[in-house]
Structures are given as C-alpha cells and as structure tokens.
N, C-alpha and C positions, 0 to 999 in steps of 0.2 A: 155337559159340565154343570156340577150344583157347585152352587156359590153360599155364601153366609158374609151378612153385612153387621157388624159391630159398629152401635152408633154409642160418642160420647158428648154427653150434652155438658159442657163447662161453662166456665163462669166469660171467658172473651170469646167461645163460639160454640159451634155441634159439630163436630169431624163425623165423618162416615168412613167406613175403612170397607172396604170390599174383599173378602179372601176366598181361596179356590179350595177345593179340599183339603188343600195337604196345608191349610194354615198362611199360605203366600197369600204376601199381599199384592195384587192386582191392581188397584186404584184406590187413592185417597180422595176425598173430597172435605173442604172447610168454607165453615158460613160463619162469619164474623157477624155481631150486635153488640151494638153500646151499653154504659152501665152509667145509669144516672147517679148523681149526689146531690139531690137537690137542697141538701144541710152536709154539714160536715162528717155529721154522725149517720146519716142513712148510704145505703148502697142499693140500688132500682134497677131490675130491668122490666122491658115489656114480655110479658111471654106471650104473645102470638107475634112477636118481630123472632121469641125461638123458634115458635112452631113452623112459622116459615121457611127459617133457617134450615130447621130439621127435614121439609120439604124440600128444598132447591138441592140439600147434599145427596139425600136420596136418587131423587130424579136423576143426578149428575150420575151416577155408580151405573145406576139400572141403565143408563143411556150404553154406557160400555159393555154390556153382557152380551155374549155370544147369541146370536139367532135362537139356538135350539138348548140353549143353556135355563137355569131355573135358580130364583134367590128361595133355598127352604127355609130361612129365618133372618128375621132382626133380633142379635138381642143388645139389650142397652145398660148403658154407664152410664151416671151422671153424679154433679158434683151435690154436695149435702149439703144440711141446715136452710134450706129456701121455704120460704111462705107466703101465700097468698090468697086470699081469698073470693070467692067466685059462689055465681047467683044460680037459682039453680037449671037456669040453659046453662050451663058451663061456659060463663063469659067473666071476664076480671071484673073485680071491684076492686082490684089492688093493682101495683102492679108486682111484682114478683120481688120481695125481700130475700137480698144474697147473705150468703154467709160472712163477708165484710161488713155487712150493716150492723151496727153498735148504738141503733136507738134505745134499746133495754138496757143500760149501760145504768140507771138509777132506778131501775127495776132491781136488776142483778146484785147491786150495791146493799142494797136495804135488804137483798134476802139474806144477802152472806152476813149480816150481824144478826141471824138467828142463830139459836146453839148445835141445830139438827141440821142445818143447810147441806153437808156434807151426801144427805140419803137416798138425794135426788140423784147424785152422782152413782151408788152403789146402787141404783134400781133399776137406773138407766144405761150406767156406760158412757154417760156423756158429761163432758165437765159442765160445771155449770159458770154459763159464759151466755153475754149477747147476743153468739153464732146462732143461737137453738133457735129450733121454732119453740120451746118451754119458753125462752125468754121473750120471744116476738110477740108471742102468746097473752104474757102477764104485762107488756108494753100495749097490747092491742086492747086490753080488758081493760086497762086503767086509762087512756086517752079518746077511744072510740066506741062506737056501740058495733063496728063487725062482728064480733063474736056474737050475739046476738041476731043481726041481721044477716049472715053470709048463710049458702048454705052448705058449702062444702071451706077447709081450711085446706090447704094441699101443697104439696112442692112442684115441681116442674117437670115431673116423670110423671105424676100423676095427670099433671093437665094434657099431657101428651096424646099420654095414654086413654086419657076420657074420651079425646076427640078421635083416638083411631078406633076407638074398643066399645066405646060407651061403657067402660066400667070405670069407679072409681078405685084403685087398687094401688098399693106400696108392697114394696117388697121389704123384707126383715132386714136387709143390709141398708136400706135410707132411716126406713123407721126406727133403727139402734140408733141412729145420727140426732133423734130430733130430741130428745130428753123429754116422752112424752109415752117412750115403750119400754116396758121390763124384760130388759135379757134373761133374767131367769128364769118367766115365764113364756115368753114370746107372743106376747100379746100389749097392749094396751096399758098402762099401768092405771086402775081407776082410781086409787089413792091421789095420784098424781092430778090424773083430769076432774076429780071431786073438788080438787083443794081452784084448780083454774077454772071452775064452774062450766067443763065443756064436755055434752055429751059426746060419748065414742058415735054416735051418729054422724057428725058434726067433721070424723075424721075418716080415710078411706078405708078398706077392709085391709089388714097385712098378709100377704099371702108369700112362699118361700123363692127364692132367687131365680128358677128353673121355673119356674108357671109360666104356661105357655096361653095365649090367649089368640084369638081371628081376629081379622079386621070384621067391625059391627057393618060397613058397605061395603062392598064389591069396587064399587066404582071410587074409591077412593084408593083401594090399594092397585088398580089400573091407570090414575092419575099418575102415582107414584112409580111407573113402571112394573109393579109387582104382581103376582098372581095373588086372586082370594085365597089360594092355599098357601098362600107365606104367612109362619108364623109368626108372633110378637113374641119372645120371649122379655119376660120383667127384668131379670140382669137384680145388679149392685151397686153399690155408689164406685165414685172412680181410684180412691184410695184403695180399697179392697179389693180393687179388680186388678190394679199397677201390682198388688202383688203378686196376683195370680199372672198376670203378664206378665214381671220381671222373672219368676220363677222362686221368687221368695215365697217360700210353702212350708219353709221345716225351721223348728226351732233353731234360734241364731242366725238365722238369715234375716237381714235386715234390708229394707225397700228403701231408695232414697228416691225423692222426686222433687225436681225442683222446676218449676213453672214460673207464673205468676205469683203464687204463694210455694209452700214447702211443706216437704214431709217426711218423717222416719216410722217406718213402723214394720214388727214382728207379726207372725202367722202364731196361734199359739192351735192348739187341741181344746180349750177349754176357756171362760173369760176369765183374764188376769184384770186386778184393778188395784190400782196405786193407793195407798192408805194418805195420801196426799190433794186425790183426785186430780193428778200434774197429767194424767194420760188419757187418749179415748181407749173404750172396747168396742169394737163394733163386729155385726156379726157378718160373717161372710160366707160360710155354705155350710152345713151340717156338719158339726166336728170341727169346724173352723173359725175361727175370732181374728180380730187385728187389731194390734194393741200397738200403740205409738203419741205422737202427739203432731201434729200441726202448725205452720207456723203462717202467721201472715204475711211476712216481709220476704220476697223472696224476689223473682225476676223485676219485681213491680219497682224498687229500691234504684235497679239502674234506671227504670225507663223513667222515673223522677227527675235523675242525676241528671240524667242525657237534659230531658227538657232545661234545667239550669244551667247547666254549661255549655251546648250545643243548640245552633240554629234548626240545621241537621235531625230526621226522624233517624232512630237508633244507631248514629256515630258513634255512642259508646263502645257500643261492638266491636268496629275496627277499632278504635283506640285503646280499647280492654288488652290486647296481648302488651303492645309499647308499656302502657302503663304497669303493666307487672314487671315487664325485662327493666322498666329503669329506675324501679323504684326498687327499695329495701322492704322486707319481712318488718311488718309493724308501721310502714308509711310514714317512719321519722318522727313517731309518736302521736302521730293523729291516732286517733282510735271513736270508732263509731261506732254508735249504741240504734241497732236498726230496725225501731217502732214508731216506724211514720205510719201503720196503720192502725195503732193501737197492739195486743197480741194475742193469740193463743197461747202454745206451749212454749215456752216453760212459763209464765208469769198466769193466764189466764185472765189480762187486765184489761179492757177495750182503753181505758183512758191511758195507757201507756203512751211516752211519746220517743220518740227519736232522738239526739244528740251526737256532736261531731265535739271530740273532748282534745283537749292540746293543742288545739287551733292556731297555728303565727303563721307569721306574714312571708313565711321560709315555704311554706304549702301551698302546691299549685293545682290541675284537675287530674295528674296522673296520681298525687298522693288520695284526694279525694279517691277518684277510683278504685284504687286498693284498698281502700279503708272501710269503704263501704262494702265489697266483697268479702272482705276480710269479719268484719262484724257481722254479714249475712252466715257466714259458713261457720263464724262461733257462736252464735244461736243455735245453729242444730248442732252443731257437737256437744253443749249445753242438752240438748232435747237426748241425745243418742245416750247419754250418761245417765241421765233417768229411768228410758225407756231401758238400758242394761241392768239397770237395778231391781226390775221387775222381772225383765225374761230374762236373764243370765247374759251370758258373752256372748258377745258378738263374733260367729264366725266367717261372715262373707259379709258383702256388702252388694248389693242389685240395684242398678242406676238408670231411670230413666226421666226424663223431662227436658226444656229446653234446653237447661244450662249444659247439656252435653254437647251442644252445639258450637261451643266453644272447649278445645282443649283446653286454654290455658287454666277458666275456669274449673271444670273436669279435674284437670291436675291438682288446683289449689284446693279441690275439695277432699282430695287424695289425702293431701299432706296434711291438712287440718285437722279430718275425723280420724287419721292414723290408722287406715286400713286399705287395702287396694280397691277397687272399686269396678265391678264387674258391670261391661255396660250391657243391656239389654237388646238379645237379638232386634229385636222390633219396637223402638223408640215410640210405638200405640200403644203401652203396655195397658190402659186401660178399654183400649177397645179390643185386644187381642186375649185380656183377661173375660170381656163378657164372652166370648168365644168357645175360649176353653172351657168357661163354665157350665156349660151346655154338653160338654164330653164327659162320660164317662170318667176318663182316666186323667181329666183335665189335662190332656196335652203333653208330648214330647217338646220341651224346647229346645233349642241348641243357643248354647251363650255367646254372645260376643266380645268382641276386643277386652281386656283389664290393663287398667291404670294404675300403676303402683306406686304404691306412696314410698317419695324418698325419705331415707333415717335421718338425712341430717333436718330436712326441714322438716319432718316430726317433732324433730326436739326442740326446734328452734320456737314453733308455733306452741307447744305446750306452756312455755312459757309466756308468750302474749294471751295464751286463752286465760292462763290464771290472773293475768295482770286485766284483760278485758271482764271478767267475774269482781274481780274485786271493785273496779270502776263503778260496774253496771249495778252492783250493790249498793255504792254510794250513792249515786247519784237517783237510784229506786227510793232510798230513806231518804231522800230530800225530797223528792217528789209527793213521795206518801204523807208528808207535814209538809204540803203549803196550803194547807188547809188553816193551821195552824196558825200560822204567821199573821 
C-alpha cells in the first residue's frame, strides 16, 4: 500500500491527514499550540512548539502504516501572512508573528495617506493591511534593528522546511500572501524591497507549488517514521488549497470556510484585482489564482461569547441550536457588528472594533447568541457581494470548516448568503487540496450532502442584512471621527 500524508500547519494547530491511494482518508492526526498576546495588538506563537507539533502528528500517522506499506510524500498547507526572523543556525530571534497580529496598524495608517498606496496592492495581490509581512516588515524597520541583524526573515513553512531540507524555500502561493511579491512577475518585487531597505537575500528563494525536495538527514526522516525516499512536496497556503479540496475550481464557484477566522473566495484562470483593493489574489498553481477576501471574526466570535456567558469550555455549542429555535430572525433587534479582532475584508481596518447595537434589558444569552452569528454570516455575505462584483455570479457554493459541525449554523449560513451550500466530501479540504495538487488532473471529487437555503428566510434575512449595512456604516463614521472629538 503507498500512502500520501497532507500536512496543514494553522494558526490553533498542524493536522496530518494520512490518505491511501484512492484519496481516503485513513487517519487524522492534530497537535494543538498556544497563541500568545502579549499586548492587545500583537498575536505570537513559538515555532519550534509548531515544529514539534508538526513532529508528534507525523510520528502518530507513520505509527498506523501497514508493515509493508510506504508514505511517497508529504505535501503541505499552511496558513499565511506569518513572520519571523531567525540567525543564521536557523534558530528564532522572534517568535512567529500570525496573521492576527495588528502591530503595523500606524505603520499601515500613515501609508494609506500617501496618494499612490493603492500599488502595493496591484503588484502584489495583497491588500494592504497589518496581516502582511510588508506591514511587519515596515513595523520591524521602524522599532527594531532585526531587519539588519537577522539572517533569514521567513514564515512557518519555511522554518519547517529549513529544518527538514536545509533549504530556505517558499512557495508562489504564501509568497502572493506576503505583499512583498509581484504576481505578474512571480518573483520578488524589488521596487517594493528597495523602498523596505531589504535585500532579496534576506528573503527565501520562491520556487512553484509542486517542487519537490529530500529530507537533507536520513535519520530524521526515520525518526519520523518515514523513509529517505519520502518526498517533501512545498504545497500552498490553506485558503488556496480549501479550494482545491472543496472542488471550487471553475469560475462561479465559490469556497466558503469557516474556522477560527473566515473566508470566500473564487478560482479565476487569470489575477482578477478589485480597483478598490477590498480582495486578495493569490496564486495557486499555474493558470490558477484565488481571488476573495478574508475575514477575521469567525469561529473565534462564539468561543469569546461562550467565555462570557458560560463557566463551561464550548457550551455554546449545545446551546447554539435552543438559541436559534427560540429566538426570532434579527434577535428582537439586537444586532452585532463582529470586529472584536479588528478586520480584514470588507473594511481592511486592524483598529475596527465590535459592537452589540439595541441592547435592553428584554435580551438574554439566547438573543446574544443569535446576534452574534447572525452579524458573523453578514460579514461574509457583505464579502461574497464584493467578491461577485469582480468574478460574476455566483453559481454553487463549497463548504468546508468547523462551522459545519453544526447544522443549525450550516443552515443559517444557507439562508443568509441565499444559495444552497454544497458541503465538502472531506471536511480536510486543505489538506486533501495539497494532495490533489500533486496529481495530474487534480483529483476526481465526489460531493457531499447540500443544504438549501429556504425562500422565505432568504427574504426575511435580506432585509436585516441591509438594516445590519446601514448600522455598520454609522456606526464605522462615528468611529472614524473620534479622533476628532
């Protein structure tokens, strides 16, 4: 039996997913690590607490393989915009900046009141936002002297990769992510790194999604259970690979994922880019882009809630379905505005904040509940309405992340976005997309279950989304003058 392991390194852990030829999956394995904040505006992890992570899931897979059986690859997913910088034994001098971290948030501020700020976006594909390493970058240049003393600047695939490979190496689908490479060229942008004073030395070499590389020791990849002849394939970030794992491939298909944060986003043939700069492009294999937008507030929004309302680790859960059956569409006029991390798409603001609008004393934790779901899922219908304005209509919808874990959610997302919602054979969609991307013909999927959105709560919810835009606009121009005041 040959096997093939799809490893996704995210922001709460690394999943290893194990599959046998025909694509089944055989065994999961998940290695959780913490996320520091040691200020409000920063978001930290350790990477060698990933790297180990990334070791124990392994180990755990390779532990299940048939006697006479063989893994002939890893290839890997992981999540974007991370930075850190490392000496040149390949050891931290940082510890790994996540793409929640919103330190550059007065870096980012003071560029956007230039007249041209706009061209970073159309060079790169990446909006320009705190996420970037551009922004961690022009944050690290103005507070520190790392950029100067480091020798390598890297994200978390690459430290990985250092330590199985001894090369320094990114692949074209993180490097679109970091606002630091030209999609139109696919290289490096030096206009960009001229103007941050940072040699392309400084950064790893970009090489395409499919490069396949050895482990640099033997006895490491036998630690690991693996034979020297398993490959490493580089892979793509995890956005780009959900699509390719959901099966969202062709114009109008749109990828929905919702996790810890959120996401929508289209497969186009070519880079599509918002004259607004509201969307990412990033690049995802030859002939192929993905074009959407990001959201910060997503799973993270309940497991907040829960801590306020509940003694209980994730009660909201079970309480999530009672709380929709007994409450009404709109939550009796609560209505919540849900940027308790700051945002990505659609505002592109890290100082954005959160708000629960219509508040009395008539509201209990089942309306809270609703409200706050309710404001999660018109955020991205807000994002989905954008992103159609760029790729056209929306024909399907491919659904994969936690929030499927819950029907009732599932459903409410049905009825919000106003489309049925196809859920994805393999709920890995980004570990089963670095998979496919290794094949040929990227893979036969077979779809699973759809959800379909009912008409009457289509309509009903159309109307709270425009009454939730019009709020969310107020209450943005009050925000954006109190400065003022």
């Amino acid at each position: 039996m040959q096997y093939k392991i799809g490893v996704d390194i995210g922001t709460t852990s690394t999943k290893a997913v194990l599959f046998d030829e025909k694509n089944n999956i055989k065994a999961i394995a998940n290695e959780a690590y913490p996320t520091f904040r040691p200020t409000p505006e920063k978001s930290e992890q350790d990477p060698k607490q990933i790297y180990e992570a990334f070791r124990r899931a392994i180990k755990q897979l390779t532990a299940q393989v048939e006697p006479d059986g063989e893994v002939l690859f890893l290839s890997f997913s992981s999540a974007m915009h991370a930075l850190m910088a490392v000496d040149e034994a390949g050891q931290p001098l940082t510890n790994m900046w996540i793409w929640s971290d919103n330190r550059a948030q007065r870096q980012i501020e003071k560029l956007k009141q230039q007249a041209d700020w706009q061209k970073y976006y159309h060079q790169t594909g990446t909006p320009v936002h705190p996420m970037s390493p551009f922004a961690k970058l022009l944050w690290m240049q103005e507070e520190t002297t790392l950029c100067e003393h480091a020798f390598k600047l890297i994200g978390i695939k690459e430290y990985l990769f250092y330590h199985l490979t001894g090369k320094y190496v990114i692949d074209y689908s993180i490097a679109s992510a970091t606002g630091l490479f030209n999609i139109h060229d696919l290289e490096w942008d030096n206009e960009i790194l001229a103007e941050l004073q940072i040699s392309p030395e400084k950064l790893s070499q970009p090489v395409d999604v499919t490069t396949a590389f050895a482990f640099q020791d033997a006895q490491v990849a036998l630690e690991l259970g693996l034979s020297e002849r398993t490959q490493l394939i580089i892979g793509a970030s995890d956005g780009c690979l959900a699509n390719l794992g959901t099966g969202a491939n062709d114009k109008g298909e749109v990828a929905i994922t919702i996790g810890t944060s959120g996401a929508l986003r289209m497969t186009m043939d070519k880079p599509y880019l918002d004259p607004e700069g509201r969307t990412f492009c990033y690049y995802l294999s030859p002939g192929k882009w993905v074009v959407g937008g990001a959201v910060n507030n997503g799973g993270n929004v309940l497991e907040w809630l829960n801590n306020i309302l509940y003694e209980e680790d994730k009660r909201i859960y079970s309480e999530m379905p009672l709380a929709l059956k007994e409450t009404d569409i709109g939550a009796e006029g609560l209505l919540f505005i849900p940027y308790l991390n700051g945002e990505r798409a659609p505002l592109w603001d890290g100082t954005a904040r959160g708000t629960f609008h219509g508040l009395s004393a008539f509201h209990g934790k089942k309306h809270l509940i609703r409200a706050a779901l309710e404001g999660v899922m018109f955020n991205l219908k807000e994002v989905l309405n954008i992103l159609e304005e760029i790729g056209g209509e929306t024909l399907a919808i491919k659904a994969s992340g936690g929030f499927l874990a819950s029907d009732e959610w599932a459903q409410l997302a049905a009825d919000i976005l106003g489309y049925p919602l196809t859920v994805s054979h393999s709920l890995e969609s980004s570990s089963l997309g670095a998979i496919l991307l290794v094949e040929e013909d990227h893979g036969v999927l077979t779809e699973g279950k759809q959800i379909l959105s009912r008409a009457k709560f289509v309509e009903a919810y159309a109307i709270h989304y425009k009454n939730y835009i019009r709020h969310r606009n107020a209450l943005r121009h009050l925000e954006l003058q109190k400065d003022t005041f």
